[in-house]
VONUTI-408828 format. One line per 2 residues: number of its first residue (from 1); their letters; for each residue x, y, z of C-alpha. Coordinates in Angstrom, 1 decimal. Last residue first. Example, Ala and Ser with C-alpha at 12.3 -4.5 7.8 and 13.67 -1.06 7.14 Angstrom:
2
2) sa) 13.7/-1.1/7.1 | 12.3/-4.5/7.8
END
This chain:
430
430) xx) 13.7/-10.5/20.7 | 15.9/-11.1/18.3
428) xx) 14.3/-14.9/17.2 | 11.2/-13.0/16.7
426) xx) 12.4/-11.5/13.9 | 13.9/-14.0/12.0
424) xx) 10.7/-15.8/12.5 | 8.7/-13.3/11.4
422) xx) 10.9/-12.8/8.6 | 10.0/-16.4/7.5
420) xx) 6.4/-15.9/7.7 | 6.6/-12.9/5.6
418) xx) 8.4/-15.1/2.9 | 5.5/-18.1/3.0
416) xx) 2.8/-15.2/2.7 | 5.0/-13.3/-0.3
414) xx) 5.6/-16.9/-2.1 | 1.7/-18.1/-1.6
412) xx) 0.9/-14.7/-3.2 | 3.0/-15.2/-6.3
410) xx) 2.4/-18.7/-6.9 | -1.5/-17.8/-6.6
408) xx) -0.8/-15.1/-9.3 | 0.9/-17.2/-11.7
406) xx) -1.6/-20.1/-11.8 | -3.8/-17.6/-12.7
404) xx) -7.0/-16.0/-10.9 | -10.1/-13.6/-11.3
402) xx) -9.7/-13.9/-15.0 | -8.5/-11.0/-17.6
400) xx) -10.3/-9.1/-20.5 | -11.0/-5.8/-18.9
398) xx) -8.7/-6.4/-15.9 | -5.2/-6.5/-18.4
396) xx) -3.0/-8.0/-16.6 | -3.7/-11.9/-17.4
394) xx) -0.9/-12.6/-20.0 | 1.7/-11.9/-17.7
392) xx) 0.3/-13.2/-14.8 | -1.3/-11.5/-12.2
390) xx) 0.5/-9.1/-9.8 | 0.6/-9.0/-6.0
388) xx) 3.1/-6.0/-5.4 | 6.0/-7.3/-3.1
386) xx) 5.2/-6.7/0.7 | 6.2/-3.6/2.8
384) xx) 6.7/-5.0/6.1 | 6.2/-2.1/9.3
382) xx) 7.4/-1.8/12.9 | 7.5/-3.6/16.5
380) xx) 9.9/-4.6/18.7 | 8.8/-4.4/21.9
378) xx) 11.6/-3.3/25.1 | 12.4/0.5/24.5
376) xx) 9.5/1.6/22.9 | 7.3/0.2/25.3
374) xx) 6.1/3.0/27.4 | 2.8/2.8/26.2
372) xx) 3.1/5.9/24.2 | 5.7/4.6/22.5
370) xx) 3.8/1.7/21.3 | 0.7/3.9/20.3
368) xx) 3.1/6.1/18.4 | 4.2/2.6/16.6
366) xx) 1.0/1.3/16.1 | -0.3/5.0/14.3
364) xx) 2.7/5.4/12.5 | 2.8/1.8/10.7
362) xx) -0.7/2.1/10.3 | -0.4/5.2/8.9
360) xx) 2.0/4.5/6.7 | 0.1/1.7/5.2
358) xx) -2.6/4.2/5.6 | -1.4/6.2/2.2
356) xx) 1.8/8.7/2.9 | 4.6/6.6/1.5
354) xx) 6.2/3.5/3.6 | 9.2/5.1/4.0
352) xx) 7.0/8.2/5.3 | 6.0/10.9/3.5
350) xx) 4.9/14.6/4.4 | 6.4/15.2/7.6
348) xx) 7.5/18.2/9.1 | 11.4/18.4/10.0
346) xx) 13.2/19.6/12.8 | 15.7/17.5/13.0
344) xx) 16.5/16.0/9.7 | 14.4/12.9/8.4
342) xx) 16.1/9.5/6.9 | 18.8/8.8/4.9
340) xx) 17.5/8.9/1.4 | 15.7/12.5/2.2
338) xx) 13.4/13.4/-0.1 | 12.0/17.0/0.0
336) xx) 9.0/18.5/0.0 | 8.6/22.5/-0.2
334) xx) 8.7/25.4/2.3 | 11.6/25.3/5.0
332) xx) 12.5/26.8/8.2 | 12.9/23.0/9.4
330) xx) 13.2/21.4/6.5 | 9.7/20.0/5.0
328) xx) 10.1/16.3/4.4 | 9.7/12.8/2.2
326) xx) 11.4/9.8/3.8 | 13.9/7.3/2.9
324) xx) 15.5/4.9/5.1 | 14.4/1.5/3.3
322) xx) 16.0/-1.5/5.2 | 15.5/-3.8/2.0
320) xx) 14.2/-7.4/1.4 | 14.7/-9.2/-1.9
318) xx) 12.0/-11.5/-2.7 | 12.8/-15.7/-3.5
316) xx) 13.0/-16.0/0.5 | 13.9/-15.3/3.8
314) xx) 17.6/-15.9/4.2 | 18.3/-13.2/6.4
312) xx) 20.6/-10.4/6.5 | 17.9/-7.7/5.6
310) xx) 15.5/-9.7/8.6 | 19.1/-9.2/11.0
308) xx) 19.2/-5.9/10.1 | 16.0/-4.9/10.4
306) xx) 15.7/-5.7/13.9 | 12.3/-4.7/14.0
304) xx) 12.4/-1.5/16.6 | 10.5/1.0/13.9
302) xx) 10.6/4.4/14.2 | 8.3/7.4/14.7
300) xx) 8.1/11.0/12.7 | 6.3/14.1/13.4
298) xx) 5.5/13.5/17.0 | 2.1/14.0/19.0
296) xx) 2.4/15.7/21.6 | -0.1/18.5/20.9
294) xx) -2.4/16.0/19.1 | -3.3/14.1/22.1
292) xx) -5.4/11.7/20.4 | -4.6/11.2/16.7
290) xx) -5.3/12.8/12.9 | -2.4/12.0/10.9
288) xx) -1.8/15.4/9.6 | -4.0/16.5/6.2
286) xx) -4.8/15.5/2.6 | -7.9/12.9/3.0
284) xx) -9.5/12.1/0.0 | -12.7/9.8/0.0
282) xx) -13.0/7.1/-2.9 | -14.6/5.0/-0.4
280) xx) -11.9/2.4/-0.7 | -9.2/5.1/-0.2
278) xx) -8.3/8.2/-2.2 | -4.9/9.2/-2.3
276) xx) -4.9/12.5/-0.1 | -1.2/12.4/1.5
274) xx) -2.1/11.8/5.1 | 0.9/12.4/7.2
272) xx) 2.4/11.8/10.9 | 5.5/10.5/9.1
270) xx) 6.4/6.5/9.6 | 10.6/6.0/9.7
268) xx) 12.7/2.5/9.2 | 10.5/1.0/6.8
266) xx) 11.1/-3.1/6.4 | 10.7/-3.5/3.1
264) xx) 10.0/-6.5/0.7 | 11.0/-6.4/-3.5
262) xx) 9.7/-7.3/-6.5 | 7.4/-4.4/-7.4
260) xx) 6.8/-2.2/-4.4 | 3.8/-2.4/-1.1
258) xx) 1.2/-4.4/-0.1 | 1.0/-4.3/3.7
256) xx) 2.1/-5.7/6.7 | 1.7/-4.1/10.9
254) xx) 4.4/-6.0/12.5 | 4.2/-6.7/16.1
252) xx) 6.8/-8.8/18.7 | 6.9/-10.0/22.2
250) xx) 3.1/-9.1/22.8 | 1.5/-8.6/25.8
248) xx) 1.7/-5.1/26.4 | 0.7/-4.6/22.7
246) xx) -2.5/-6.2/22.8 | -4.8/-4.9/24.9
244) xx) -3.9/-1.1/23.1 | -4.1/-3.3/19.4
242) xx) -7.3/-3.1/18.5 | -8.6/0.3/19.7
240) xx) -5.6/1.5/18.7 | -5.7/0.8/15.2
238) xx) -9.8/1.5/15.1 | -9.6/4.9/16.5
236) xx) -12.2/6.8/14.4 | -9.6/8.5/12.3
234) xx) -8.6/5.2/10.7 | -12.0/3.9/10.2
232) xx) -12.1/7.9/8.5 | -9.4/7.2/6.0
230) xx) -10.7/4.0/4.6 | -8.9/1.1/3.7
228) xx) -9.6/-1.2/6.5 | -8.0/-3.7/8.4
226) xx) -7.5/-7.1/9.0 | -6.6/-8.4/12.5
224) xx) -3.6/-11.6/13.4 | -2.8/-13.3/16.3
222) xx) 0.9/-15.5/15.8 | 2.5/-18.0/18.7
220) xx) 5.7/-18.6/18.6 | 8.8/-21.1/19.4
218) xx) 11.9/-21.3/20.0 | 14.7/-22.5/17.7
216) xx) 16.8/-19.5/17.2 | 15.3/-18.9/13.9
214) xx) 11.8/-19.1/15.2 | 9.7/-22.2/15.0
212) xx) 5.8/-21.1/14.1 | 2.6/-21.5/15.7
210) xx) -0.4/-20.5/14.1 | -3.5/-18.4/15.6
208) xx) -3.6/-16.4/12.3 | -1.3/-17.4/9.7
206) xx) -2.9/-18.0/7.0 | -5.7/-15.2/6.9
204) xx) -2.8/-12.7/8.3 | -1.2/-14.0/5.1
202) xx) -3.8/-13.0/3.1 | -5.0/-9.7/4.2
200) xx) -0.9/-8.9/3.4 | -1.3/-10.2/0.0
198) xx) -4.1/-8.2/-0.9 | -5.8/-9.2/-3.5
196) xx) -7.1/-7.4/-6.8 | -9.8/-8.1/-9.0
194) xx) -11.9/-5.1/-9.1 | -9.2/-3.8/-11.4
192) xx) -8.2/0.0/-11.5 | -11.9/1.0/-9.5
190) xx) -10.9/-1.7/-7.0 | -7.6/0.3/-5.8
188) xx) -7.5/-1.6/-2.7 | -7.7/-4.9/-1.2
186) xx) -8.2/-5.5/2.5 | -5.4/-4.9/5.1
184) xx) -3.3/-6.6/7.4 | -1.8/-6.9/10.9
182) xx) 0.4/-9.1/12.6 | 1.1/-9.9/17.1
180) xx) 3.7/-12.2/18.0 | 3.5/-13.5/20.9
178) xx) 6.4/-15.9/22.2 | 6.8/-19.0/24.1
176) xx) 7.9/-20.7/26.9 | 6.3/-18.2/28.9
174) xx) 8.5/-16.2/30.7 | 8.3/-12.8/28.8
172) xx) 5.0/-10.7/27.3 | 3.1/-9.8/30.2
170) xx) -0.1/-11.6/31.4 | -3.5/-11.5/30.4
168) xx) -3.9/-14.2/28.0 | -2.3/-17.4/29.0
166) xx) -2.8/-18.8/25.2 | -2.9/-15.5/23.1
164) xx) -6.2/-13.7/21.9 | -6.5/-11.7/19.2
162) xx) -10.1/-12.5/18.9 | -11.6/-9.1/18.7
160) xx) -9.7/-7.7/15.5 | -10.3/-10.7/13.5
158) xx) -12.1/-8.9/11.2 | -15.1/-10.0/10.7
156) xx) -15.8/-9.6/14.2 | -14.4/-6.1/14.5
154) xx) -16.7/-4.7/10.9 | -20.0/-6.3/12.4
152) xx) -19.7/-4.6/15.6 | -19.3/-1.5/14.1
150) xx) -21.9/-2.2/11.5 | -23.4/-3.2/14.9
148) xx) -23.3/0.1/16.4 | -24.2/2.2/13.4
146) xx) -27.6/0.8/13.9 | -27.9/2.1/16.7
144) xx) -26.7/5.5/16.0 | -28.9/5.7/13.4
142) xx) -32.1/4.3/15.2 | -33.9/1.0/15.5
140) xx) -37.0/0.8/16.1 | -38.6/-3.0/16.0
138) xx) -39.9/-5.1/13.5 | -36.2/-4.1/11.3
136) xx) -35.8/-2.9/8.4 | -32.0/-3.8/7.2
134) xx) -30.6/-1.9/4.5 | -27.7/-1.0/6.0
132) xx) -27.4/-4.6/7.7 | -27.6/-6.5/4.3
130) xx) -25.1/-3.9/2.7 | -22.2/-5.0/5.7
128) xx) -23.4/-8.5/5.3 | -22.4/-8.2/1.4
126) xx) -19.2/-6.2/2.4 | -18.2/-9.1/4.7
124) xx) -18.4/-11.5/1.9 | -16.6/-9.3/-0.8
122) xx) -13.7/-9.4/1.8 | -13.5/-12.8/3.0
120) xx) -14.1/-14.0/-0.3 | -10.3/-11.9/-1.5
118) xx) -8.3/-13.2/0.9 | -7.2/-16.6/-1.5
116) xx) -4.8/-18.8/0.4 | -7.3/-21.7/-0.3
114) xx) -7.0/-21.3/-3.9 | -10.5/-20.6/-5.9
112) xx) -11.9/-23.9/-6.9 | -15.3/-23.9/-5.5
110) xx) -16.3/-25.1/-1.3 | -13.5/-27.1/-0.5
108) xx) -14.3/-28.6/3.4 | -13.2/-27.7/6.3
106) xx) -9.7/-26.5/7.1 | -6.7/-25.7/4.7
104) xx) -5.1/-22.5/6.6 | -6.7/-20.4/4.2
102) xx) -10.2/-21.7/4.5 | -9.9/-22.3/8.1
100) xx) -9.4/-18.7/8.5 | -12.0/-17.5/6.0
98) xx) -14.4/-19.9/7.8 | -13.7/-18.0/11.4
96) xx) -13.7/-14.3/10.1 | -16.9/-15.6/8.8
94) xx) -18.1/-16.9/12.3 | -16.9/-14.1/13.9
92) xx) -19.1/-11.8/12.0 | -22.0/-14.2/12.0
90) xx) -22.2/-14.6/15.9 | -21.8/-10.9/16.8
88) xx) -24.2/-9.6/14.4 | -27.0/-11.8/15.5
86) xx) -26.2/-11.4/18.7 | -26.6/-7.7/18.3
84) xx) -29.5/-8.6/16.4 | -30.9/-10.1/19.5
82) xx) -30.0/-7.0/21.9 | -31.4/-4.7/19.4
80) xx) -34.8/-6.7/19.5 | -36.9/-8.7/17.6
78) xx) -34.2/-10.7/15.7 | -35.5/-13.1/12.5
76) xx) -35.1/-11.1/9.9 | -31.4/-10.5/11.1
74) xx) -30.7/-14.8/10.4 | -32.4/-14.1/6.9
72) xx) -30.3/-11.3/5.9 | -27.0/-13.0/7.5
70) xx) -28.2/-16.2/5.1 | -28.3/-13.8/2.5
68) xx) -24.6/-12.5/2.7 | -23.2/-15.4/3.7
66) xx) -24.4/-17.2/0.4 | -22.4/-17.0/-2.3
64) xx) -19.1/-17.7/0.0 | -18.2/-20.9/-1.6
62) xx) -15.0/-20.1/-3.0 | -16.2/-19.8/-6.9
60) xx) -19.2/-17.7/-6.0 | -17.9/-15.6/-4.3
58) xx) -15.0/-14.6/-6.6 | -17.6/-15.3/-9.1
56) xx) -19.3/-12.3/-8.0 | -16.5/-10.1/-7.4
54) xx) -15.5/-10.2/-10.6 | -18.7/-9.6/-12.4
52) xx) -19.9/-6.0/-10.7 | -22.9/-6.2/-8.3
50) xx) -20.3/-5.7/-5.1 | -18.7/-2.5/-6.4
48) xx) -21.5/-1.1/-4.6 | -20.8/-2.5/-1.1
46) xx) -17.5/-0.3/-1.1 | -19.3/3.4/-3.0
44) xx) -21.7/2.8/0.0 | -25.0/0.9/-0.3
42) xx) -28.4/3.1/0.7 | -29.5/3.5/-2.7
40) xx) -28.8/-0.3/-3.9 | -30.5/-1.5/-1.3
38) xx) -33.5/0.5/-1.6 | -33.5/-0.8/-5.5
36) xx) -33.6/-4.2/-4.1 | -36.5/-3.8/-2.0
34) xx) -37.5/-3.1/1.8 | -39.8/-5.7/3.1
32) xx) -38.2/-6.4/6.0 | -34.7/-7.2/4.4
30) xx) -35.2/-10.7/4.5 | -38.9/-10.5/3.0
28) xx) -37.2/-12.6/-0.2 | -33.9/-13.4/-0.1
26) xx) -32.1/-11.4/-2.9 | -29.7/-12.1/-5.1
24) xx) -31.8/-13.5/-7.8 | -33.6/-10.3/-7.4
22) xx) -30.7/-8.5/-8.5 | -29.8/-10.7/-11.9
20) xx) -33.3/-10.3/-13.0 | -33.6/-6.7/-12.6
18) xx) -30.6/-6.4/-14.6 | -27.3/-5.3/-13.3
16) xx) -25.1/-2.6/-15.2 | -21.9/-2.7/-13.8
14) xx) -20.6/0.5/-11.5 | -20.8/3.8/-10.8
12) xx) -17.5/6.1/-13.1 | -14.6/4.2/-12.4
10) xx) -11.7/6.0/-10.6 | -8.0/6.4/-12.2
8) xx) -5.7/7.7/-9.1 | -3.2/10.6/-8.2
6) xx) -2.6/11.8/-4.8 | 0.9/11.3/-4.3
4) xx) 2.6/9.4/-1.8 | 1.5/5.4/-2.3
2) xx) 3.0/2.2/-1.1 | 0.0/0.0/0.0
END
């Protein structure tokens, strides 16, 4: 998720669906009468992109067809907020559940889509997420309420409530083992190629609640969240609202996301700013990383992964680079500039290593949130920039291309395999 200027290609609306093709999609009643076209005017830019082709046989062809409507017909069936709620609660965690298994080779094989695939997972969720939009309930239900469990909906689906480590509640050391705690995103830039994975959504897919030998020979133990591409999730607290309980426990933590052609980073600096490439909404955000307790907040943080040793490292088929470079305002000064060794005193931020996009701002946002903690000192923590995820050669072009080639699943299994190696490299320093 490498970006620093503010320059993208959007789609005008989306594919033409017939009448036919939406009412096929539609449980009957489930949505308390309300119809199709209701749907469709109360669905964000996100749960719009659902009705194109791609993401469609995505679902289809991994067996996830049908969460969305059976979530519509298990809410038709709640008569109160605290029922849907439970509702809510149950089918969010169950999905974030399936995906898991799916990618980690449990259960049974539901279409032919690879197992390490992220992408169902995330065209599921946003079907669920349009079913409760558009939800009319036999009871009142207001805004605000119903705000709650899209909430609620969004950290179950996630992962982000479940990050929970055998002996939970103590502090990291002493255990035998270690906690290592891994973060990443959806796909992005869907109005380029509604196609797209995320290779870092993926491997927290595959690894999440795995156990791993470290370099050294010891052993760990790996809780992994998804998160967002939108600007104001990221505004709204949801990095630190996920990973405050965590942190203190953890030995280790590595926000991941998608970042250069051919290559993994480990990016040494994060800047406290929001470059204005639009996110999954198409919203634009060109401003300081908004956080609590702005007066102290800092314009740069760094990571404590011991890059070196990763750089060093045997990892895999992908290079992997200790990337200094940032993108400041002098102190005293006026325009951008890049600065291959890292920020000057003084400086404003305006790009991180890892760009200015919320890769970057994850990677800011979990290391302030470390610092603040008091933990800069003893938990090594930072951000992975993973290769680009690319199709195969003769499947680039999105207007003509499949979902999937043998190329692009060999690609993605290489980038989850390596991130799993320089975890363990990692977590062997600690």
């Amino acid at each position: 998720m490498l970006v620093v200027t503010a320059v993208v290609g959007t789609m005008a609306g989306t594919a033409p669906v017939s009448a036919d093709e939406r009412a096929a999609r539609v449980v009957e009643g489930a949505r308390g009468g309300s119809s199709a076209a209701a749907a469709a005017a109360e669905a964000t830019v996100e749960e719009r992109r659902l009705d194109r082709p791609a993401p469609r046989e995505i679902l289809r062809r991994s067996g996830f067809d049908s969460v969305a409507d059976r979530f519509a017909v298990a809410l038709r069936s709640a008569d109160s907020y605290a029922e849907a709620r439970r509702v809510v609660d149950r089918q969010g965690s169950a999905l974030w559940r399936r995906a898991v298994d799916r990618a980690q080779g449990r259960g049974p094989v539901r279409g032919d889509l690879s197992r390490d695939d992220d992408r169902p997972l995330y065209w599921a969720r946003l079907g669920m997420t349009r079913e409760l939009r558009s939800w009319e309930p036999r009871f009142a239900l207001s805004a605000e309420a119903r705000g709650r469990l899209l909430g609620e909906l969004e950290r179950t689906s996630r992962g982000q409530d479940t990050m929970d480590f055998p002996g939970a509640g103590s502090t990291a050391g002493g255990r035998g083992f270690k906690r290592v705690v891994l973060t990443g995103f959806d796909p992005f830039t869907l109005d380029r190629d509604v196609r797209i994975s995320n290779p870092s959504g993926a491997t927290a897919l595959a690894l999440d609640g795995t156990w791993l030998r470290t370099a050294d020979g010891g052993l760990a133990r790996i809780e992994t969240a998804v998160f967002p591409v939108r600007w104001a999730d990221f505004a709204a607290g949801t990095v630190e609202r996920t990973l405050r309980p965590r942190l203190p426990e953890a030995d280790l933590f590595t926000t991941v996301s998608q970042g250069r052609v051919g290559r993994f980073d480990i990016e040494r600096t994060n800047g406290a700013w929001r470059g204005g490439f639009p996110d999954n909404e198409n919203v634009s955000r060109t401003e300081t990383v908004p956080v609590a307790g702005p007066a102290a907040q800092p314009q740069w943080t760094s990571t404590t992964l011991p890059y070196q040793a990763v750089v060093a490292a045997e990892t895999g088929r992908f290079p992997v680079y200790d990337n200094t470079s940032v993108t400041e305002i002098p102190e005293g000064g006026t325009e951008p500039v890049v600065r291959a060794a890292g920020p000057t005193p003084g400086s404003t931020a305006r790009a991180g290593g890892g760009g200015s996009y919320l890769s970057n701002e994850i990677a800011y946002r979990a290391t302030l949130l470390r610092d603040r903690l008091g933990l800069h000192g003893t938990l090594p923590g930072g951000h992975v920039h993973t290769p680009v995820l690319a199709f195969g050669a003769g499947n680039a072009d999105p207007a003509t291309g499949t979902v999937t080639d043998p190329e692009f699943v060999r690609n993605r299994l290489d980038i989850i395999a390596q991130v799993r190696a320089i975890v363990a490299v990692a977590a062997a320093r600690r």
